[in-house]
C-alpha positions as MATLAB code, in Angstrom:
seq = 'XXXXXXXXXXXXXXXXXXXXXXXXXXXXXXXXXXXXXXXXXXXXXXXXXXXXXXXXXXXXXXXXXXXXXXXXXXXXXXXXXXXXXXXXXXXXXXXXXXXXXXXXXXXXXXXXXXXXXXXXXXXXXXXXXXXXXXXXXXXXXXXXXXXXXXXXXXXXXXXXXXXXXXXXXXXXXXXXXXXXXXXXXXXXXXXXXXXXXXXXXXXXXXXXXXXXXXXXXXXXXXXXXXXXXXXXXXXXXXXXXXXXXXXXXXXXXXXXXXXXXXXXXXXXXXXXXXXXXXXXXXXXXXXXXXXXXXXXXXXXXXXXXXXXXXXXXXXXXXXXXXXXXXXXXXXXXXXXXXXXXXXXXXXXXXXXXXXXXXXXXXXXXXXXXXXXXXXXXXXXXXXXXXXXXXXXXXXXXXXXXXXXXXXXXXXXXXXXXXXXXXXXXXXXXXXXXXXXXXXXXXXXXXXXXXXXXXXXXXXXXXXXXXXXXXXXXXXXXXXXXXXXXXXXXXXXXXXXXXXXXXXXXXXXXXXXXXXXXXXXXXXXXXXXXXXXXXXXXXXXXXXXXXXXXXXXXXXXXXXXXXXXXXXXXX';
ca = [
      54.478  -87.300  -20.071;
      57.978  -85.641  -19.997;
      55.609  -82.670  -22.053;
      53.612  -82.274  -19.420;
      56.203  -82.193  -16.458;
      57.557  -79.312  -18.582;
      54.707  -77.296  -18.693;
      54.241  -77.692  -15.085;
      57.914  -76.025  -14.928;
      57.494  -73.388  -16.832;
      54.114  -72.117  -15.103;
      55.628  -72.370  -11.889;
      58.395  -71.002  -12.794;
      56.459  -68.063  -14.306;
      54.365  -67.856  -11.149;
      57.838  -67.349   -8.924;
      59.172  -64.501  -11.306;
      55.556  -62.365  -10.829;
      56.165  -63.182   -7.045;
      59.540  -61.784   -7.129;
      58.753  -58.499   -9.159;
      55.754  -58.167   -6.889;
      58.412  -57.941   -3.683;
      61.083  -56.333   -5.743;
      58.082  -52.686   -6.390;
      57.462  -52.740   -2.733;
      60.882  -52.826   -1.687;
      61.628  -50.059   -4.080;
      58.717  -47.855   -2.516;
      59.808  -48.471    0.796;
      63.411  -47.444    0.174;
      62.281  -44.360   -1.612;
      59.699  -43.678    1.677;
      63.077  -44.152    3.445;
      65.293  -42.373    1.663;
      62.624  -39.050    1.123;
      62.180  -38.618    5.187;
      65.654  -39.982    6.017;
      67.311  -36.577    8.013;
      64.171  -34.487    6.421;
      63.466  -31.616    8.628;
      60.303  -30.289    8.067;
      61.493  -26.584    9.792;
      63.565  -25.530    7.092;
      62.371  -23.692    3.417;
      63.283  -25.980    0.727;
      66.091  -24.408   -0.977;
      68.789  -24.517   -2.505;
      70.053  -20.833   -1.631;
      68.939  -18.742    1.698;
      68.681  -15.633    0.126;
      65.810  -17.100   -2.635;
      62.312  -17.214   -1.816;
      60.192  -20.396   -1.892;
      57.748  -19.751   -4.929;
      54.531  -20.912   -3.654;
      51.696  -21.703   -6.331;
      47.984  -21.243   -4.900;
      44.480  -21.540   -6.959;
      41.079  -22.355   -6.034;
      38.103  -24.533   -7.058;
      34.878  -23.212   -5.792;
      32.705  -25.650   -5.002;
      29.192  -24.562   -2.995;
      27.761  -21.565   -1.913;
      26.543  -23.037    1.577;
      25.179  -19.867    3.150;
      25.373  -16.073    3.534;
      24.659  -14.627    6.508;
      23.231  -10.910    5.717;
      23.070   -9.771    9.739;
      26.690  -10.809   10.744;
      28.088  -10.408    6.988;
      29.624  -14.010    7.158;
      29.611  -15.985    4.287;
      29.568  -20.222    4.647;
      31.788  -21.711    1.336;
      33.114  -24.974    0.532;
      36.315  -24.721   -1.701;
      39.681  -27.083   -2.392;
      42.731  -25.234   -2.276;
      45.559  -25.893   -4.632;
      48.960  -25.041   -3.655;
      52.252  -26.103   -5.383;
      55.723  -25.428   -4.959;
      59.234  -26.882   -5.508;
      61.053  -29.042   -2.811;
      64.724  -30.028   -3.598;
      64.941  -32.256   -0.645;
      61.841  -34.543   -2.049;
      63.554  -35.377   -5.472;
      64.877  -38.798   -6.723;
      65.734  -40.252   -9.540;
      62.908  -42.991  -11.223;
      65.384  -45.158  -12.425;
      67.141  -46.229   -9.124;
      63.288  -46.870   -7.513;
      61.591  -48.749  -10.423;
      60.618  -46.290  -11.894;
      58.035  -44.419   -9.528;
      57.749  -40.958  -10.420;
      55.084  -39.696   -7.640;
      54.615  -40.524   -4.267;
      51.734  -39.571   -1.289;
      53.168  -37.845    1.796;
      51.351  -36.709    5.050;
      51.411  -33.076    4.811;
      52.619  -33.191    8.497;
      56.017  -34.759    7.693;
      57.197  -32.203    5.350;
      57.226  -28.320    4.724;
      54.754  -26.282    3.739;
      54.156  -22.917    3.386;
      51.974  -20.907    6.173;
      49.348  -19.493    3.776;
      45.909  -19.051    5.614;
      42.616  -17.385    5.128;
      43.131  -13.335    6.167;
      39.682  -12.751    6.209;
      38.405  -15.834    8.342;
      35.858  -15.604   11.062;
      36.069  -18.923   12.524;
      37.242  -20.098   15.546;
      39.450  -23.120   14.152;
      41.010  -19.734   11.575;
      42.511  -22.770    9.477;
      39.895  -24.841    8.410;
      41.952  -26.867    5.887;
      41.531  -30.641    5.613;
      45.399  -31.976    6.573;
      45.390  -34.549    3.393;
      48.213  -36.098    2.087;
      50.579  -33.800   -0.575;
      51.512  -35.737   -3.708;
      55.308  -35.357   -4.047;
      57.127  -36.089   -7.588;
      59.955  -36.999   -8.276;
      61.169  -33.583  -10.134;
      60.798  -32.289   -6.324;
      57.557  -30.566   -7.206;
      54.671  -31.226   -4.241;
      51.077  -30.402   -5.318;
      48.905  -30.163   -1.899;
      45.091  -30.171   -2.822;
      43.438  -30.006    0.552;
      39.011  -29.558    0.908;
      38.154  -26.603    3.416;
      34.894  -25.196    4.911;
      35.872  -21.781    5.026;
      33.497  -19.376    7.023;
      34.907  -15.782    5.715;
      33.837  -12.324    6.577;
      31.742  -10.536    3.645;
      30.820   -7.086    3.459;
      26.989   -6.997    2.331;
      25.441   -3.895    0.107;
      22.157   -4.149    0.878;
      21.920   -0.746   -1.009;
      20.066   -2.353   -4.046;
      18.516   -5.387   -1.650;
      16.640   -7.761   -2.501;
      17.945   -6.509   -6.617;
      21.785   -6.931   -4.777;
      24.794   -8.071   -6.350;
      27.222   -8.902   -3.706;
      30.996   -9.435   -4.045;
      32.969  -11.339   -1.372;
      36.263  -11.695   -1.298;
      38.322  -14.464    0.418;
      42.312  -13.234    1.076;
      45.237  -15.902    1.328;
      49.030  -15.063    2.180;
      51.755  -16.238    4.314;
      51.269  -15.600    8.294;
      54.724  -15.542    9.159;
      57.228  -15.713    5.684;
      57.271  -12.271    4.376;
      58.087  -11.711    0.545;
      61.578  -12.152    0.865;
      61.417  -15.627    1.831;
      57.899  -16.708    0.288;
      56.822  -15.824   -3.374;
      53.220  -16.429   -3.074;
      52.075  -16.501   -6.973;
      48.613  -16.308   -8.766;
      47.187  -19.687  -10.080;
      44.477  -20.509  -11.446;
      40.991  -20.626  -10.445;
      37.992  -23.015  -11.631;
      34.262  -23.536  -11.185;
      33.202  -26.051  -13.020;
      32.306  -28.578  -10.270;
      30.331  -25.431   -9.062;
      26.970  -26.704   -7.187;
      23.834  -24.582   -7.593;
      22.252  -22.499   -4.439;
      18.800  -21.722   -4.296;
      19.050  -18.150   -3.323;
      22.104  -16.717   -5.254;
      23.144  -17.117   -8.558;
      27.184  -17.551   -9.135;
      28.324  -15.064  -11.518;
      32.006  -15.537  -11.565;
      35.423  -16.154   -9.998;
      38.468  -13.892   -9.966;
      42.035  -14.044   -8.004;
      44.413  -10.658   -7.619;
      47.649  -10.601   -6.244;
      48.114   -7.891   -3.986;
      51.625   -6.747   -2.418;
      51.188   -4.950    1.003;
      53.471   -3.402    3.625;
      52.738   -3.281    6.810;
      53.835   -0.721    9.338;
      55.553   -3.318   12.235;
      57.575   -4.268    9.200;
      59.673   -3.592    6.465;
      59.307   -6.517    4.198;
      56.690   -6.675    1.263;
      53.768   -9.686    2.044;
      52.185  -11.270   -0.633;
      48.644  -12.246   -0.819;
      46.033  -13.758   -3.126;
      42.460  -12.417   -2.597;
      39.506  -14.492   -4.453;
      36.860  -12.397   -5.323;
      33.391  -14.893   -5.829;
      29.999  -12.719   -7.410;
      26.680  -13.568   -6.512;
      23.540  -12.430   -7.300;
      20.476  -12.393   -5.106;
      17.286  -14.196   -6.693;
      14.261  -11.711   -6.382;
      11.661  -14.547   -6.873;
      11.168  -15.268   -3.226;
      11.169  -11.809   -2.161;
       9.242  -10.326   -5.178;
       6.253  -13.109   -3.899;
       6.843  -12.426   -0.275;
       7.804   -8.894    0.295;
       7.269   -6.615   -2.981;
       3.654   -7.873   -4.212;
       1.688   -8.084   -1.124;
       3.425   -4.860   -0.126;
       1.926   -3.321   -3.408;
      -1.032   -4.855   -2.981;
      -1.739   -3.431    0.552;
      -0.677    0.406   -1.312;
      -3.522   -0.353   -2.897;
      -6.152   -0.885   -0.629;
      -4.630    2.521    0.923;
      -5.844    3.997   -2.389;
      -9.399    2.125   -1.496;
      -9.456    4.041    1.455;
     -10.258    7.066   -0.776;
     -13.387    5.741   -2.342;
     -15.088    4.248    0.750;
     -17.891    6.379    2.198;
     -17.751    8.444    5.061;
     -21.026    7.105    6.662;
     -19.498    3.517    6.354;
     -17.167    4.595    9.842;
     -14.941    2.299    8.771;
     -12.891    4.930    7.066;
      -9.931    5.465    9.740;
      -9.496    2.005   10.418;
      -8.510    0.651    6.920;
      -5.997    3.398    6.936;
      -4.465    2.349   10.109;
      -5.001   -1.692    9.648;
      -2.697   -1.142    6.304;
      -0.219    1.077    8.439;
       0.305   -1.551   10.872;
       0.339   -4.464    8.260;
       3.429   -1.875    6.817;
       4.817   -1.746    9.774;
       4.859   -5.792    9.937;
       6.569   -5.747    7.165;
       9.361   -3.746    7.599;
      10.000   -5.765   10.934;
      10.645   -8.661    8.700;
      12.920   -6.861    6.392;
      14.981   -5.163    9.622;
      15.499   -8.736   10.945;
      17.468   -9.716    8.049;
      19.292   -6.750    7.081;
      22.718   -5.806    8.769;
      22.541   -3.059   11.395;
      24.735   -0.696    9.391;
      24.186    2.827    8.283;
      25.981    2.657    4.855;
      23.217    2.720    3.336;
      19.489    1.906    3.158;
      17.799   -1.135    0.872;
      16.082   -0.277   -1.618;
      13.230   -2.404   -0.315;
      12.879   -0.533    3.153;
      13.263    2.851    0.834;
      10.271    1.389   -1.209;
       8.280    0.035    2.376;
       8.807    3.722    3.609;
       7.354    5.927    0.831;
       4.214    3.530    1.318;
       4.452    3.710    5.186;
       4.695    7.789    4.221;
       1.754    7.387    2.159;
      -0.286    5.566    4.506;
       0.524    7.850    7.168;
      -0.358   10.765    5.209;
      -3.771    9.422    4.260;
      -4.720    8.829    7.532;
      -4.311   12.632    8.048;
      -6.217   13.072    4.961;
      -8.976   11.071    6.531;
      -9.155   12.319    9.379;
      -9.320   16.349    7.486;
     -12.183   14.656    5.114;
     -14.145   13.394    8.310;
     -13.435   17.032   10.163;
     -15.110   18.787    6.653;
     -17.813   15.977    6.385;
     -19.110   16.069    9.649;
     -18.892   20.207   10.041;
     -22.720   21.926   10.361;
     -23.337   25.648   10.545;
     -23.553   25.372   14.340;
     -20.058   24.690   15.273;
     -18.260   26.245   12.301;
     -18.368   29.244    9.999;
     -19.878   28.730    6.532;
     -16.920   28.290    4.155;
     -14.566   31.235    2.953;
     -14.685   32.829   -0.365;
     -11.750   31.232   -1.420;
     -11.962   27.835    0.072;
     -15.798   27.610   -1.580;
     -14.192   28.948   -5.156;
     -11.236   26.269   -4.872;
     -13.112   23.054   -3.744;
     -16.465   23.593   -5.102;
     -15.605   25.140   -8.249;
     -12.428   24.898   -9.587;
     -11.662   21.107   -8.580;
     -14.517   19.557   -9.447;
     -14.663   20.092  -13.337;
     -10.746   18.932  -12.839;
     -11.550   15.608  -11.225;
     -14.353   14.653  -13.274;
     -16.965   15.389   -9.943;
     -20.686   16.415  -11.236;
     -22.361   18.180   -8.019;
     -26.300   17.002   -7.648;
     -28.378   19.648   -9.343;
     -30.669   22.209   -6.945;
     -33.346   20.208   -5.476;
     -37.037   21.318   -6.927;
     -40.666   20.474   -6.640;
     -43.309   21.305   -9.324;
     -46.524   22.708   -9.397;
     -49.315   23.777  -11.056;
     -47.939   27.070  -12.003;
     -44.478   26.162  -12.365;
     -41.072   25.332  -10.431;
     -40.660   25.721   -6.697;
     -37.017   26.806   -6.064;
     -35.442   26.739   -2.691;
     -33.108   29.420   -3.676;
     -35.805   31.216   -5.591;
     -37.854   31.569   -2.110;
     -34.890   32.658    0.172;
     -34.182   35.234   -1.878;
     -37.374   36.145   -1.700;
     -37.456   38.694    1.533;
     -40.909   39.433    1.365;
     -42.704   36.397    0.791;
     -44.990   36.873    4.010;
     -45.544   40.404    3.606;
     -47.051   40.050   -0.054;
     -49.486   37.394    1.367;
     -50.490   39.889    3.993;
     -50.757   42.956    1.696;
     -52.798   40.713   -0.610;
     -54.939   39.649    2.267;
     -55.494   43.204    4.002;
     -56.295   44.474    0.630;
     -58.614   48.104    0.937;
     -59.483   47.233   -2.716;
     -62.029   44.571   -2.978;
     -63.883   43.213   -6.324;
     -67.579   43.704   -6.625;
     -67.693   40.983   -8.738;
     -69.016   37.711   -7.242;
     -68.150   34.426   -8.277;
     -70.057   31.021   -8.193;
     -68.753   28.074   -5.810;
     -67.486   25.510   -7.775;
     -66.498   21.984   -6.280;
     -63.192   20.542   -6.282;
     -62.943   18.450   -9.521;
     -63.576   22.794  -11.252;
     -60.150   23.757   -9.799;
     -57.620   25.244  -11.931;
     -56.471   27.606   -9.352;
     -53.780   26.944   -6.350;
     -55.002   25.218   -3.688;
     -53.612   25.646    0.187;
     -55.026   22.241    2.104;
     -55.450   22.807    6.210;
     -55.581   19.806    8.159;
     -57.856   20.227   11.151;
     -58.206   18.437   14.683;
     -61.031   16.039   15.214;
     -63.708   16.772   17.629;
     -64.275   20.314   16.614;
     -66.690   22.191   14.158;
     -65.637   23.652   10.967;
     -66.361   27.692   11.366;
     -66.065   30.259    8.936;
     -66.644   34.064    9.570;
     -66.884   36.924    7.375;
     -66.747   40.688    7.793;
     -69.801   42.272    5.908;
     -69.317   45.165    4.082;
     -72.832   46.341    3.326;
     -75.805   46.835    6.395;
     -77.369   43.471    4.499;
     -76.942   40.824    7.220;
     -78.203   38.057    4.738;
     -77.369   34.795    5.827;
     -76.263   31.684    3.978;
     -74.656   28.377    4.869;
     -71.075   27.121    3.398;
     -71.582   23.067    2.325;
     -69.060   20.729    3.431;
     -68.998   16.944    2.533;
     -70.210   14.435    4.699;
     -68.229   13.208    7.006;
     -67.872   10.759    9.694;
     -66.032   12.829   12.033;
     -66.625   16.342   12.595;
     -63.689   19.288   13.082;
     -63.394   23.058   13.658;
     -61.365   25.242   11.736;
     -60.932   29.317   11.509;
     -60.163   30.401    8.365;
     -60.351   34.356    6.680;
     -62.497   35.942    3.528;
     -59.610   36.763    1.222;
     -59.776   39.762   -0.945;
     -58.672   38.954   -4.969;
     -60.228   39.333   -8.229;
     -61.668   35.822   -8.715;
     -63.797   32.944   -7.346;
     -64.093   31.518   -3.961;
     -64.004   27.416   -3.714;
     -63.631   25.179   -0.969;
     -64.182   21.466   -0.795;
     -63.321   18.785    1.730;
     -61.575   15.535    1.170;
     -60.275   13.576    3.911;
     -60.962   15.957    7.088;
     -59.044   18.629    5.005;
     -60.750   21.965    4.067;
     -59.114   23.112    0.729;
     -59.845   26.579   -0.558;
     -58.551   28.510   -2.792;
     -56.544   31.199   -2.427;
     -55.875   32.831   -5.303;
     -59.654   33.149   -5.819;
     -61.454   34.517   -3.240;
     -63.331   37.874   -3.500;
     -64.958   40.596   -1.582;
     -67.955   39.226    0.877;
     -70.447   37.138   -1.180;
     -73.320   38.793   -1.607;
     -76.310   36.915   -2.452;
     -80.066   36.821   -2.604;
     -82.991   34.628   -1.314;
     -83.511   32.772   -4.347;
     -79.641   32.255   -4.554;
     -80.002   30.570   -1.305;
     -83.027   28.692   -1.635;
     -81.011   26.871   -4.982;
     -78.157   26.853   -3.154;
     -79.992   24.710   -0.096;
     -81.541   22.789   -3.169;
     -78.434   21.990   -4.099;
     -76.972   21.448   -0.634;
     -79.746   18.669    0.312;
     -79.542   17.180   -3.424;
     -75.621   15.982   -2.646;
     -75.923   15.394    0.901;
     -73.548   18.583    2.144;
     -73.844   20.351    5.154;
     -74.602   23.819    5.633;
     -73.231   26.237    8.404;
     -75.039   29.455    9.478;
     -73.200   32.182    8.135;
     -72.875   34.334   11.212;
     -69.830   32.077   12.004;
     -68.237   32.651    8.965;
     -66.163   35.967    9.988;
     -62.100   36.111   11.216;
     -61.049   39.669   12.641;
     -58.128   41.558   11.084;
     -56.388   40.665   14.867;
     -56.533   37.067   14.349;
     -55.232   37.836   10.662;
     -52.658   39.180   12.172;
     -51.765   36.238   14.477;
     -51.786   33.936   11.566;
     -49.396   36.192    9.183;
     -46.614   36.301   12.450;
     -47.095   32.235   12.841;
     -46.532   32.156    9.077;
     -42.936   34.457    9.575;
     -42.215   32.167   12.039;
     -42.731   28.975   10.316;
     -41.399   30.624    6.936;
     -38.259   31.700    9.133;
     -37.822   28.559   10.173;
     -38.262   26.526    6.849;
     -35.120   28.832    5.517;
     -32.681   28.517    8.471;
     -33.371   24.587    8.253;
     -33.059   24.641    4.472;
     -30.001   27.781    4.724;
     -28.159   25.003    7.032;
     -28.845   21.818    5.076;
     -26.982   23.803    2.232;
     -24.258   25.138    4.474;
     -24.030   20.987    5.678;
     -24.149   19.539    1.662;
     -21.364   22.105    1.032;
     -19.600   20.663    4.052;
     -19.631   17.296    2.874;
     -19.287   18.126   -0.960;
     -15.922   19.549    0.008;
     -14.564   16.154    1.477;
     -15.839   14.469   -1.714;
     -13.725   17.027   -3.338;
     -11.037   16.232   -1.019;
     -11.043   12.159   -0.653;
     -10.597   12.363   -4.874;
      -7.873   14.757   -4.772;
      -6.267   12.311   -2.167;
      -6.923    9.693   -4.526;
      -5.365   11.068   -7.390;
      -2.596   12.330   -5.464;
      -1.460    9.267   -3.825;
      -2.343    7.179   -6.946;
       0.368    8.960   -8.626;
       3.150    8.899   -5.844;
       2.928    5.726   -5.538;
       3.071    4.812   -9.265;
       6.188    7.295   -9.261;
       7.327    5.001   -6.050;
       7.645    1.963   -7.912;
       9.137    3.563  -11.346;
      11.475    5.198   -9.835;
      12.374    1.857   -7.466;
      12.589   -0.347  -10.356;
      14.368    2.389  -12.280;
      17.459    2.396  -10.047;
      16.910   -1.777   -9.108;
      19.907   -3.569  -11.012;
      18.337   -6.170  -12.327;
      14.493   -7.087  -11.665;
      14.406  -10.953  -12.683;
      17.108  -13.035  -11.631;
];
């Protein structure tokens, strides 16, 4: 029993010496609270001697990169400030106040130096966080406070969107010149650094920097912090720089499509204006400086040059395409040696051969018979021929012919005559068979003068004889007409009385001049089709050299961009 009551004692009397120790700290922290701010003034540089200078300690831990505003070259940062210096009137000695070597003091109850942000652009200009300044004992005060700073940054956008950008954030003393604040060069520290989506944090730097000013004579201190970024490409390279390219290339497309699609013109000027889109977007985010252009709106302007330029190079190609021999002059000597000569074998361009029909006897040339001057006189002098053949020729049918035939398609309702002129006082008579036919037709034709046969057959309403076989007047006897009836009535042919079998030199005549005139024409519409395909082979000519032109600016465009970019990839 009297154990137990002694227990009890002790416990209780351990419980009141915690209690007391408990009271006896706080009193302690109190007194030195007291004794710290007791007659502090908060006005006056803590030292010992006028004539030093406070030396002021000042670092920075950058924290987030919150934004960068390109257009009004403000950049948006969240960093803690570090500043340290000495105090004389916050020093005590630990053994008089249990012990406590540090203590937490609003900033607003002591000193502290005047250092704020040079470069700031907003409205508050100190942005600091007023926490509390840890003061120990020793006298030094360490003053950590968070800040939102909103800083001016000069922006290169010569190398934009492939930019590295430096800003710079300067600290010194507003008021306390050098001789009465050291401001000195701490250290700096990223490495509760948070990530930002569009630049990349390279590194940190601080510089102390002594400048004079002209309104005074003192030195000022300052620190600047100097933060590099670099600009990720991956948004712009998807959203500016590839469909950019891409639309180049259907400028290069505009080459190859056809003139007779009409849609030639309008591609050119749909991917101008898409361009022109495009460079709006880049001009809304870019400063309105002229330091210096991006290299992005450099890029966007050789392919807005481009563009432009092929539009005038359409617009040439549809002037030669669309030219004909009766609104311009056929092509120069020079122009025709240069784009349908020389060029072609360069661009790997293959012009379609000389159009030609066969025949019997061979080739039929278009250029062959235009250089042919006297095509309708030969016929004639062949025709009006003084020497004629005495030799006679049978009639053959039209399955015999090995000759050149020239078929004559005749009008219905008409009768089929043919006249000759006799050369002899013999006025025999015979009749010239014709197939059967269900309609009946009229036709003049001549007695041509040559050394072979005569044939003539009828298929179809059209009277086919041969040309190139026709002699003198036939000359024939009874007998040879009495077989030749035979023969008439044994295949069901028609005979006509020979009397209208005879054409006059006169209407030869009239025929030959139709012939000129219908020759004449055939070569002026066959003269101008070639004058027309030269035309339009020219703008071939010219669309490829366009094509091959442009193809290789713009593949020098983009070397010679991502030549000079700093970095492509970020």
């Amino acid at each position: 029993m009297i154990i137990a009551e002694i227990l009890i004692f002790l416990l209780s009397l351990q419980i009141e010496v915690l209690e007391s120790k408990e009271i006896w700290a706080g009193d302690h922290e109190r007194r030195l609270y007291s004794k710290l701010l007791d007659g502090y003034n908060k006005l006056a540089r803590p030292v010992r001697n006028e004539s030093e200078p406070v030396l002021v300690y000042l670092g920075l831990d950058y924290q987030q990169i919150l934004d960068i505003d390109e257009k009004q070259q403000i950049m948006h940062s969240n960093v803690w400030l570090r500043m340290s210096w000495v105090d004389h009137y916050l020093a005590w000695d630990p053994s008089e106040y249990g012990n406590i070597r540090e203590v937490r003091l609003p900033i607003k109850t002591i000193w502290k130096p005047d250092v704020l942000l040079y470069n700031s652009v907003d409205q508050q200009f100190d942005s600091t966080w007023p926490v509390n300044a840890v003061v120990y004992h020793t006298g030094n005060v360490t003053w950590i406070p968070p800040a939102v700073i909103r800083s001016s940054c000069r922006i290169d956008v010569a190398y934009f969107p492939f930019d590295t950008q430096h800003c710079t954030m300067k600290f010194g003393s507003w008021t306390y010149s050098g001789f009465f604040t050291d401001l000195r060069n701490s250290t700096v520290s990223h490495g509760t650094y948070q990530p930002n989506g569009e630049w990349e944090f390279l590194g940190l730097t601080s510089k102390r920097s002594i400048f004079y000013y002209e309104c005074c004579p003192e030195p000022y201190y300052d620190i600047t912090f100097t933060i590099s970024i670099r600009r990720r490409t991956l948004y712009y390279g998807f959203n500016l720089i590839l469909p950019s390219m891409l639309i180049s290339c259907l400028a290069l497309l505009g080459f190859t499509l056809p003139v007779e699609s009409g849609e030639k013109l309008n591609l050119c000027v749909t991917i101008f204006m898409s361009l022109c889109v495009f460079m709006l977007m880049v001009a809304e985010s870019m400063p309105q400086t002229s330091d210096a252009l991006p290299l992005i709106e450099v890029y966007f302007s050789c392919i807005m040059f481009e563009v432009g330029a092929s539009v005038i190079c359409s617009v040439f190609v549809l002037n030669y395409h669309h030219r004909t021999p009766e609104s311009h002059r056929p092509m120069t000597p020079f122009v025709r040696r240069v784009l349908l000569h020389w060029l072609p074998p360069l661009l790997y361009m293959d012009r379609p051969r000389q159009f030609t029909v066969s025949y019997e006897n061979g080739v039929y040339d278009i250029k062959e018979k235009n250089k042919s001057k006297n095509f309708i006189s030969d016929i004639k002098n062949r025709t009006f021929s003084s020497k004629r053949s005495t030799k006679s020729a049978p009639m053959t049918t039209a399955t015999d012919r090995k000759g050149k035939d020239v078929h004559l398609d005749f009008c219905h309702g008409g009768r089929i005559e043919v006249r000759r002129r006799p050369l002899s006082t013999e006025r025999e008579t015979f009749s010239l068979p014709l197939l059967n036919s269900t309609k009946s037709g009229t036709i003049s034709s001549t007695v041509l003068h040559n050394n072979n046969s005569f044939n003539g057959h009828s298929n179809n309403n059209t009277l086919s004889i041969n040309l190139a076989n026709i002699t003198e007047p036939y000359r024939y006897s009874t007998s040879t007409s009495n077989k030749f009836e035979e023969g008439a009535k044994n295949s069901k042919l028609q005979l006509i009385p020979a009397q209208k079998l005879s054409i006059d030199e006169k209407q030869y005549s009239s025929i030959i001049d139709e012939l000129r005139i219908i020759s004449a024409r055939v070569k002026k519409e066959e003269l101008m089709h070639a004058h027309k395909a030269d035309w339009m082979f020219a703008a071939m000519v010219i669309d490829r050299v366009c094509f091959f032109t442009f193809t290789f600016f713009l593949l020098l465009c983009t070397l010679v961009i991502s030549y000079r970019a700093p970095h492509l990839f970020v």
